[in-house]
C-alpha positions in Angstrom: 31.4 2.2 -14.6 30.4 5.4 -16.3 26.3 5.3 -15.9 23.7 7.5 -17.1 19.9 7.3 -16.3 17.8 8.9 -18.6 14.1 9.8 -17.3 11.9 11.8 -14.8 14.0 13.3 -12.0 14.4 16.2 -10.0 12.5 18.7 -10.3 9.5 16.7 -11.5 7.8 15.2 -8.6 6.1 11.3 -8.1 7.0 7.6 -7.6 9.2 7.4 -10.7 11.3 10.7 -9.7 12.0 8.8 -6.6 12.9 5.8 -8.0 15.3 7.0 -10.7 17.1 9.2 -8.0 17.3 6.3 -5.3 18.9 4.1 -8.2 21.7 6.5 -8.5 22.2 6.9 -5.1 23.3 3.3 -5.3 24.8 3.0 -7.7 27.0 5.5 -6.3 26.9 3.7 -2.8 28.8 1.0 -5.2 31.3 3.3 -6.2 30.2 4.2 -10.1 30.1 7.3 -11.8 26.4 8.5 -12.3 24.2 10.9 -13.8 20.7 11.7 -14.3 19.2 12.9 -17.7 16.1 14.7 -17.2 13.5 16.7 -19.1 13.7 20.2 -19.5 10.2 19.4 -21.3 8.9 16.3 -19.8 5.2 16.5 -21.2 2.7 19.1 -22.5 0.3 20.2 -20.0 -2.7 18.9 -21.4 -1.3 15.2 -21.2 -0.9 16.3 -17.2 -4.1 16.1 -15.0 -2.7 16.8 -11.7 -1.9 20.0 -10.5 1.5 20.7 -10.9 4.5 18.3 -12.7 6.8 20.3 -10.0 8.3 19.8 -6.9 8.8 22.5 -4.1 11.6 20.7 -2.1 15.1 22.1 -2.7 17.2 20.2 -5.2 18.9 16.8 -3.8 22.6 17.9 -3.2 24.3 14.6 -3.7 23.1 13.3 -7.4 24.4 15.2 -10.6 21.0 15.8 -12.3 21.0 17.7 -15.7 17.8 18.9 -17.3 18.5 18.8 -21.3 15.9 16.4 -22.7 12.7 18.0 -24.8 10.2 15.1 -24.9 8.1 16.6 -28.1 10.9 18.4 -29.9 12.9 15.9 -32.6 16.0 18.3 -32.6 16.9 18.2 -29.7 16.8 14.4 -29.6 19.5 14.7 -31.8 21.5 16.7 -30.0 21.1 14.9 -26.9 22.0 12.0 -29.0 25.0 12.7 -30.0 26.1 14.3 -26.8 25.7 10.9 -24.4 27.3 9.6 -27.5 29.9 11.2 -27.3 30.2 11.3 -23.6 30.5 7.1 -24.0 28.8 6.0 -20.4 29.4 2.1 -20.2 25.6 1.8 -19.7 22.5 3.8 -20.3 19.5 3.2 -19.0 15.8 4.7 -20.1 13.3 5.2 -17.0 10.4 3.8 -19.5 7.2 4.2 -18.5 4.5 5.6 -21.3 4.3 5.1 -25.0 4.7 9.0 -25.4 8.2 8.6 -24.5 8.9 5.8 -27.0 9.9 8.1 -30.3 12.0 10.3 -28.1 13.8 7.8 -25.5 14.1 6.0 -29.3 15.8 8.6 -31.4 18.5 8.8 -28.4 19.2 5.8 -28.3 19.7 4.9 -31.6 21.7 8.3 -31.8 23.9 6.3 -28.7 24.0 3.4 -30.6 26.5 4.9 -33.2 29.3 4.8 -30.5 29.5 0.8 -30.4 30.4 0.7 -26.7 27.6 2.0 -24.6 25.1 -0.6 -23.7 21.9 0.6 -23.5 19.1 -0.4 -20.8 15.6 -0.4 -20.8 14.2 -0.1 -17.3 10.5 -0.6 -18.0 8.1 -0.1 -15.6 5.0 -0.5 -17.4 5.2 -1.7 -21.7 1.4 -0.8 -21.9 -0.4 1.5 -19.7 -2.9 1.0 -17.5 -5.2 3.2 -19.5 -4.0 2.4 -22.9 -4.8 3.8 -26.2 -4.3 3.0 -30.4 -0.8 4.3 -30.2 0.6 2.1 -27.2 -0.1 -0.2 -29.8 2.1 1.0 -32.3 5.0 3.2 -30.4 6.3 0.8 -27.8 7.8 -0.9 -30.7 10.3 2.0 -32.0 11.5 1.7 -28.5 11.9 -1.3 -27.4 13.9 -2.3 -31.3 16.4 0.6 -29.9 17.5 -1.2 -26.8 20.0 -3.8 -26.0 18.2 -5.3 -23.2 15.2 -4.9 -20.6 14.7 -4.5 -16.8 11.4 -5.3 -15.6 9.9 -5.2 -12.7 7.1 -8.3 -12.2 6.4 -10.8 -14.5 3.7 -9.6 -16.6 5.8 -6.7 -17.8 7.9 -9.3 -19.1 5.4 -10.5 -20.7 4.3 -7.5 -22.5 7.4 -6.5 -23.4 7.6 -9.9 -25.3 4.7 -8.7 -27.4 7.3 -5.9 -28.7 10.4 -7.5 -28.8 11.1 -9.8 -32.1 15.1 -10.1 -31.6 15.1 -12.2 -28.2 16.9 -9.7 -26.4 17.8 -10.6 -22.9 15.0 -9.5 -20.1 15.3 -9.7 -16.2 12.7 -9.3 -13.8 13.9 -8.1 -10.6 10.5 -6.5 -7.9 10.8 -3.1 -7.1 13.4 -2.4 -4.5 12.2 -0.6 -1.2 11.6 2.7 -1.0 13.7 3.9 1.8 14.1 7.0 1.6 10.9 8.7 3.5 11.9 8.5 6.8 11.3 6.7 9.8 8.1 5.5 11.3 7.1 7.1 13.4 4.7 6.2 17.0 1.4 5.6 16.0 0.6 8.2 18.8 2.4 11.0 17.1 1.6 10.3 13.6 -2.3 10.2 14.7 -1.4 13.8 16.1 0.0 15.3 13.5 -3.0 14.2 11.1 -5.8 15.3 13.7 -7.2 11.9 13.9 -8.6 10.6 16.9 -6.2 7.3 18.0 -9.0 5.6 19.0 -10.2 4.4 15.5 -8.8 2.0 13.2 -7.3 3.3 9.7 -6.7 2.2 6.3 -4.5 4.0 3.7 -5.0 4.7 0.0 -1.9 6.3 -0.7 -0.3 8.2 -4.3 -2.1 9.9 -7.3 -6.2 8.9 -7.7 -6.8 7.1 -11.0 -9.6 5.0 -12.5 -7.6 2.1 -12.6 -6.5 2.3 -8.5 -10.1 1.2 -7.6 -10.3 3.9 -5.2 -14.2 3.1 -6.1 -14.1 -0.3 -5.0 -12.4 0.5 -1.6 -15.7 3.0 -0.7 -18.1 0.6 -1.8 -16.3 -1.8 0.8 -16.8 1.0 3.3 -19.8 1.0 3.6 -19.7 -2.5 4.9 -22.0 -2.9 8.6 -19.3 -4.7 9.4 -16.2 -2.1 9.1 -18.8 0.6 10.4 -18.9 -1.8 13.8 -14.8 -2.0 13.8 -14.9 1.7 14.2 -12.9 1.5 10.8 -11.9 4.6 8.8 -10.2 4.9 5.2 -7.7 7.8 4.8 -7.0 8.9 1.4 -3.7 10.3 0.9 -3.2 12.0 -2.7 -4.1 14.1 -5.7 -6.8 13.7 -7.8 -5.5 12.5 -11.8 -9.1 13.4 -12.9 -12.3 14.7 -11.9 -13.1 14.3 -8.0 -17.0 14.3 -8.0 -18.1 10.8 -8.4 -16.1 10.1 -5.5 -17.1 12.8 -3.6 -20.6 11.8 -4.6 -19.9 8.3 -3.9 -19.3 9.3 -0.5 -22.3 11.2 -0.1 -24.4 8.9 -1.7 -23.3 5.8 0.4 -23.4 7.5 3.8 -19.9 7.5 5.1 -18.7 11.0 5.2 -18.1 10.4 9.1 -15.4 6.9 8.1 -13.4 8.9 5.0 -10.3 11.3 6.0 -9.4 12.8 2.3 -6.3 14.4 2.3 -6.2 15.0 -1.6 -3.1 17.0 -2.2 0.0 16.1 -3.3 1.8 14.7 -0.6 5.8 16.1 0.1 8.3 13.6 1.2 8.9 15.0 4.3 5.0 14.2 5.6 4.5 10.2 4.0 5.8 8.7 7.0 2.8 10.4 8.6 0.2 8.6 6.7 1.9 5.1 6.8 2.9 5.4 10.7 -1.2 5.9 11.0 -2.3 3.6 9.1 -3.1 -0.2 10.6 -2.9 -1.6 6.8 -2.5 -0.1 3.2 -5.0 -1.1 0.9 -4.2 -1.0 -3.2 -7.8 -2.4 -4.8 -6.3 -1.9 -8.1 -8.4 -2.9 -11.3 -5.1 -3.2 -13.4 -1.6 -3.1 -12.4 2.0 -4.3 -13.0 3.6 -3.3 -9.4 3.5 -0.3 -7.3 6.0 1.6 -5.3 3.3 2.1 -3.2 3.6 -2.0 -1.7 7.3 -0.6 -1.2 6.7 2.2 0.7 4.3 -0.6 3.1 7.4 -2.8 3.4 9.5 0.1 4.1 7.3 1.2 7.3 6.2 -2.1 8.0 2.8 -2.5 7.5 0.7 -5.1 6.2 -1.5 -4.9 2.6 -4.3 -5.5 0.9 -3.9 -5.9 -2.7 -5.6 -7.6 -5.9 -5.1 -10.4 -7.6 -4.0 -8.5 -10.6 -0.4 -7.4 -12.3 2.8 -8.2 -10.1 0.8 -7.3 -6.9 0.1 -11.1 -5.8 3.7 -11.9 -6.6 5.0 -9.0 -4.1 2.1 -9.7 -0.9 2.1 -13.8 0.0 -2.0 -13.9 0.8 -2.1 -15.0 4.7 1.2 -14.1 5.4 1.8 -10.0 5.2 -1.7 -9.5 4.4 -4.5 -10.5 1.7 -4.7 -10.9 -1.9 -8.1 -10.9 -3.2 -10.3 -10.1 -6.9 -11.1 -6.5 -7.5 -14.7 -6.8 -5.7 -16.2 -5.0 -3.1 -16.7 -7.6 -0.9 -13.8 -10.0 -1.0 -11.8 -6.4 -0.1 -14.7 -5.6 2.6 -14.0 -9.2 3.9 -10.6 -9.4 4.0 -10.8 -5.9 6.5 -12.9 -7.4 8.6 -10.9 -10.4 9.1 -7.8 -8.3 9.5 -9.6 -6.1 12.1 -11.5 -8.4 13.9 -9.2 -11.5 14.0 -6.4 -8.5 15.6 -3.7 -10.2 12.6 -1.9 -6.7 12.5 1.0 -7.7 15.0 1.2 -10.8 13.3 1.4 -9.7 9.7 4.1 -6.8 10.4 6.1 -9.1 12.2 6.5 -11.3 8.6 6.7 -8.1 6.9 10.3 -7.2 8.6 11.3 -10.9 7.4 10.0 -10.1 3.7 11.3 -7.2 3.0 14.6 -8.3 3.0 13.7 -9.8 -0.2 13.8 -6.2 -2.4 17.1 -5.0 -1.3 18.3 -2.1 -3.6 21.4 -3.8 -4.3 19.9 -7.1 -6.0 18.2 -4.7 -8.4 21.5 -3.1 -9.2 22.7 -6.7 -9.8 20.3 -7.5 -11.9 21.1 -4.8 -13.9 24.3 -5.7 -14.2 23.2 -9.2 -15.7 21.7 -7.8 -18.5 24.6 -6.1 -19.7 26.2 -9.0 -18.8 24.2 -11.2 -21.3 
């Protein structure tokens, strides 16, 4: 087939980047004809809290990316419009993933529309945002009556895309494929090395951008458990600040444990992640909201066992007891469950079912998936 992804690529930077670009690729390990259309605009600054939207890494030499979509300006939705229009790609799927994008990934499509033969795809990775506002309320629903059918990736983005969707189009949930493309793990020795950190403590990762909603709060509050403190237990934190830093850096200070918190808060580059996750004994993810992470797949990808809340898709991706724990969004349950991991010495034992369950999120029954949609 003739495919075209429309959404954040190269040269904008994050999970979703990755994702779209590591969907081409396989497509195009299956033999189809792909391209990426990504933003020349992708959002005003002001809607950006990080530091940059940019990547430094050179440009991947293997996907046809092409920058030509102005998020915020109506004309040229109409030209890109008529352009993939005219182009006719059997299938075209829209990277969703905030409600600023609906009006523009919707004037596109319905621009695509008018060539009766392309069938267009909404890969949704979150219907309502974790933070949401009045107009997620009242956008989603331009965008979603502009699509053919839905991708989504747990259950409960099913569900909200329901709350949109009037004409029973088809939906498919399909868990986020593993993220495979970081490199190899590395010895736990020579990851430990290259961070400075001292092999004989015990680490936990927080891993990708610091939000309200990731319950980075919740994890520090846990640290300063007696219990971890004994356990010679430290927490790295691996990522950029998506707001202000200083009531975590005050939390910090306040609770004592400046010596147990390794905070490594800039964007982290591709090239280094399998640092972080080679260190770490097991990735935490206290999330107060979710719907899935990539950040479970990066885990699966190196191996490691998780600790995760009971909210979103998370409990559907981490069986509690068997890769590692599901517990509420509370201090203690998550303080508990690290104690128990530590002390009861489950790390063998969880990474071990790990290499079984990963076999589960294969990139290639996503792409099948996919291909049922259009199919229905």
């Amino acid at each position: 087939m003739k495919i075209v992804i429309l959404g954040t690529a190269y040269p904008y930077r994050g999970g979703l980047a990755a994702f779209n670009e590591r969907l081409a690729r396989e497509f195009q390990s299956q033999g189809h004809e792909v391209e990426i259309y990504t933003f020349t605009h992708q959002y005003p600054d002001f809607l950006f809290p990080g530091k940059t939207q940019y990547r430094t890494e050179p440009a991947p030499d293997d996907l046809k990316i092409v920058r030509k979509v102005h998020s915020y300006n109506p004309f040229n939705w109409v030209k890109v419009g008529r352009e993939l229009s005219e182009k006719r790609p059997d299938a075209l799927i829209f990277a969703y993933w905030m409600s600023f994008m609906a009006p523009c990934m919707g004037s596109i499509a319905r621009k695509v529309r008018c060539n009766h033969h392309t069938k267009i795809i909404a890969l949704v990775h979150n219907m309502i945002p974790h933070e949401p506002n009045v107009l997620d309320k009242i956008l989603p629903s331009y965008f979603v009556k502009s699509m053919d059918g839905f991708m989504a990736l747990s259950e409960s983005v099913v569900k909200d895309i329901e709350k949109f969707d009037k004409r029973g189009c088809p939906k498919q949930f399909s868990p986020h494929p593993i993220y495979d493309h970081y490199g190899e793990r590395l010895p736990r020795e020579t990851a430990l090395s290259r961070l400075s950190l001292s092999p004989d403590s015990r680490y936990v990762l927080f891993f990708g951008f610091i939000r309200a909603y990731k319950g980075l709060d919740l994890l520090l509050d846990a640290f300063a458990d007696e219990r971890l403190k004994q356990l010679n237990v430290k927490l790295i934190v691996a990522g950029e600040f998506y707001g202000e830093p200083e009531p975590y850096l005050q939390k910090i200070k306040d609770l004592r444990i400046e010596d147990r918190i390794v905070l490594c808060t800039d964007f982290i580059p591709d090239s280094e992640v399998n640092r972080y996750f080679s260190a770490a004994d097991i990735v935490a993810q206290p999330y107060k909201t979710a719907t899935q992470s990539g950040v479970t797949q990066i885990a699966f990808h190196f191996e490691k066992p998780m600790l995760v809340t009971n909210v979103g898709g998370l409990p559907e991706i981490v069986p509690d007891g068997k890769i590692g724990y599901v517990v509420e969004p509370d201090s203690l349950q998550i303080a508990d469950a690290l104690c128990r991991f530590f002390s009861e010495n489950k790390q063998d034992e969880f990474e071990r079912n790990v290499v079984e369950e990963k076999k589960k999120y294969a990139w290639s029954r996503f792409t099948e998936a996919i291909a049922e949609v259009m199919r229905k």
